[in-house]
N, C-alpha and C positions, 0 to 999 in steps of 0.2 A: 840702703847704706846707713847711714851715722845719723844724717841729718835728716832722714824719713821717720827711724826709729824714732831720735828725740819728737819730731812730731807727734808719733801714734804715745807717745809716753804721757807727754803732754794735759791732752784733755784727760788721762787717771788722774794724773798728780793734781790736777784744778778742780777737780771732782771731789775728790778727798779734801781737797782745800777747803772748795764751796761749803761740805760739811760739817765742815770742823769748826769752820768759823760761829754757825750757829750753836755750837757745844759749846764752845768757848765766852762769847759774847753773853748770850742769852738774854738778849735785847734783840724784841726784833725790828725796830727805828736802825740801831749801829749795823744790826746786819744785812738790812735790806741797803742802807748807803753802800756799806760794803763789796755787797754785792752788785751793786748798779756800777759804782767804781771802776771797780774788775771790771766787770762783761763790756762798759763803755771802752772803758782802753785799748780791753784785747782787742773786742771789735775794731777801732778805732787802727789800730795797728796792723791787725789785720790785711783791711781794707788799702791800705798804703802800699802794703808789702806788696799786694797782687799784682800793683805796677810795675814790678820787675820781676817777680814769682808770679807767676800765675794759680788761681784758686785751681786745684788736682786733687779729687776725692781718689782716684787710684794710686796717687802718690804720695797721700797725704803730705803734701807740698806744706811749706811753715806758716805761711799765707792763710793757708785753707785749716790748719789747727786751729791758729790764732781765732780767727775768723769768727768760728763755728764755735770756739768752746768761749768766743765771746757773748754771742748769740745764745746760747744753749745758757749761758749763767745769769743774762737779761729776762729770758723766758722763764728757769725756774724761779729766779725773784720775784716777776709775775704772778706767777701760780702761787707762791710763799706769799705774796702779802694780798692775793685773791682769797686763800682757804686757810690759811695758818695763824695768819697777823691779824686776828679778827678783835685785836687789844687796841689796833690802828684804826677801824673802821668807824663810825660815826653809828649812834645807836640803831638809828633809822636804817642803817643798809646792812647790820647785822645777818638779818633774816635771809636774805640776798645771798653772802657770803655759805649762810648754810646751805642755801639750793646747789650753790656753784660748786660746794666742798661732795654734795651729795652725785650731781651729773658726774665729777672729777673720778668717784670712786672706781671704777674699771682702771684706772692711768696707775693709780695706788696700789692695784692687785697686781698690774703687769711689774710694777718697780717691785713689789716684794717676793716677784720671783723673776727675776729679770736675769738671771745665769741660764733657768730653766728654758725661757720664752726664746732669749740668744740660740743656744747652742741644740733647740730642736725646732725652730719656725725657721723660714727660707734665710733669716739672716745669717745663720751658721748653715744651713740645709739637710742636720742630721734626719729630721722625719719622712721629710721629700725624699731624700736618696733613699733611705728605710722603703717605703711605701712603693717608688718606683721601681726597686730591686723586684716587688713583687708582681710579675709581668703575666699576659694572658697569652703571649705566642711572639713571635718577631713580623716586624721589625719593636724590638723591647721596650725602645724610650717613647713609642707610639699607643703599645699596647699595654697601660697599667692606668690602674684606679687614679692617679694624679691627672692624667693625660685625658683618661675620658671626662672628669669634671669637666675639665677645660674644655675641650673639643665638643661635648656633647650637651652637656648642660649649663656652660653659659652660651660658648659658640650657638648652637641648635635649638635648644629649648626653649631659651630666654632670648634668644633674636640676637645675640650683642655683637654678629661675625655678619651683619646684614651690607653693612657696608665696609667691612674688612679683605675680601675677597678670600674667604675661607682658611687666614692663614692668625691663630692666635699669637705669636711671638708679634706679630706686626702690627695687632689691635689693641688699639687704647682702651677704651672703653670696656672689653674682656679682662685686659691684663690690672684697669684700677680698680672691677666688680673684684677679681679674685682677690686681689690685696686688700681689701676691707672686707672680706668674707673669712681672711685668713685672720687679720688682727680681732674683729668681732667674738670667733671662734677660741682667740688666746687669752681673751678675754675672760669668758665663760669659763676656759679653764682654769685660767688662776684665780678668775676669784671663788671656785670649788675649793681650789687648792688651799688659799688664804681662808676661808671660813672652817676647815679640817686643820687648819694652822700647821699646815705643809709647805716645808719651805726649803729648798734647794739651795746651800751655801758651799763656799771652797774655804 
């Protein structure tokens, strides 16, 4: 409905914001305050709201926008005055910030192809649906290369279905290996992508 939409609208339009403000200011002391601001509030607001909305990531409840794109502009302030604001840092922790800017680098190849990484990793699930269309016999969602990873080579090979009772939708420990074998993997390729300076834009 109306008031879902303006939620999923929401975190663009604060997104955009977040950005814009560092174009604009070009300080980064005004724009980390800025920023802190923001995300304290929303959060702040947020948090309040839940007590009558409840926090609904399937419904993107206003609660759960708020929330989350208050969180989400706290954490990139973070990371902005961990790796960026290094005009803020004290000479001595400079060096520091370099390490932190250098481990960060994979985060920076997924953000500069992050339409690509959305709309073909499990988030969107164009590649999955891709890959499991292509099947070895029936029953079909059983029998494809996505399926036997899972089933065979973390379930089986690597032990992770030992105390799952042979069922991967039901195993933790399966299902958090494949999601960090998945984002590792997105990694790798964008930042191919990004050093080929390949970049997927609308």
């Amino acid at each position: 409905g109306f008031v879902t939409t303006l939620s999923a609208v929401l975190p663009m339009w604060l997104g955009m914001h977040v950005g814009q403000v560092w174009g604009l200011l070009k300080d980064p002391r005004s724009t980390l305050v800025h920023w802190a601001v923001l995300g304290s509030v929303l959060t702040l607001v947020g948090a309040v709201l839940s007590v009558w909305v409840p926090l609904n990531k399937r419904l993107w409840s206003p609660s759960y926008s708020l929330f989350m794109s208050g969180m989400a502009t706290l954490i990139y302030a973070a990371f902005f005055c961990l790796v960026d604001a290094t005009a803020l840092h004290p000479l001595k922790f400079r060096p520091v910030a370099g390490l932190v800017r250098t481990l960060l680098t994979p985060l920076e190849w997924l953000g500069a192809n992050c339409i690509l990484f959305f709309v073909l990793s499990d988030c969107c699930g164009v590649l999955s649906f891709g890959l499991e269309s292509i099947t070895l016999g029936h029953p079909y969602h059983k029998n494809n290369i996505v399926a036997w990873f899972k089933n065979t080579v973390l379930m089986d090979w690597l032990g992770l279905g030992s105390g799952c009772g042979g069922s991967y939708e039901h195993c933790g420990p399966a299902l958090m290996v494949y999601v960090w074998i998945e984002i590792l993997a997105w990694m790798a390729i964008c930042g191919v992508l990004y050093r080929k300076n390949m970049f997927w834009k609308i």
